[in-house]
C-alpha positions, 0 to 999 in steps of 0.5 A, a space after each residue: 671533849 664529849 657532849 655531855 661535857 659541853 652540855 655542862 659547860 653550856 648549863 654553867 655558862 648559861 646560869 652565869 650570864 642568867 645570874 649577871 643578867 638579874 643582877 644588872 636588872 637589879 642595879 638598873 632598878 636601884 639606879 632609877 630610883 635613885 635618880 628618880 628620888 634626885 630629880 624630885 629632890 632638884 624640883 623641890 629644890 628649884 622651887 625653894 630658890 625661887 621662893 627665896 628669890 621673890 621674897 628677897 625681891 620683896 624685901 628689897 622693894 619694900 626697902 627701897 620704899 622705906 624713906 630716907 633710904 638709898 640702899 644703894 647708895 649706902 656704904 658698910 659700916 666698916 668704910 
């Protein structure tokens, strides 16, 4: 095999490792953001269930305040 012929080879082989190599910076990037966008999405997620938590635990105090009521104590209308 002569130089030139390895030469050639060592190019093709270098365009293709510098072609897998943007590629996979390509991928990382989308890949970062993607798990970027989902960390905000659990933050804001998080956040909604612990609002909807207090205001469950509002509610049940101020039945709890209600007279006459034992929330506990009473069964479905179906028993």
């Amino acid at each position: 095999m002569s130089n030139d012929a390895t030469l050639v080879q060592l190019q093709d082989l270098l365009q293709d490792l510098q072609s897998q190599l943007a590629f996979q910076d390509d991928t990382i990037a989308a890949l970062n953001d993607a798990l970027a966008a989902q960390q905000r999405d659990i933050l804001l997620l998080r956040r909604q269930v612990e609002l909807l938590k207090q205001r469950q635990d509002e509610q049940a105090g101020a039945l709890d305040d209600l007279p006459g009521t034992d929330a506990a104590s009473e069964r479905p209308p179906h028993y």
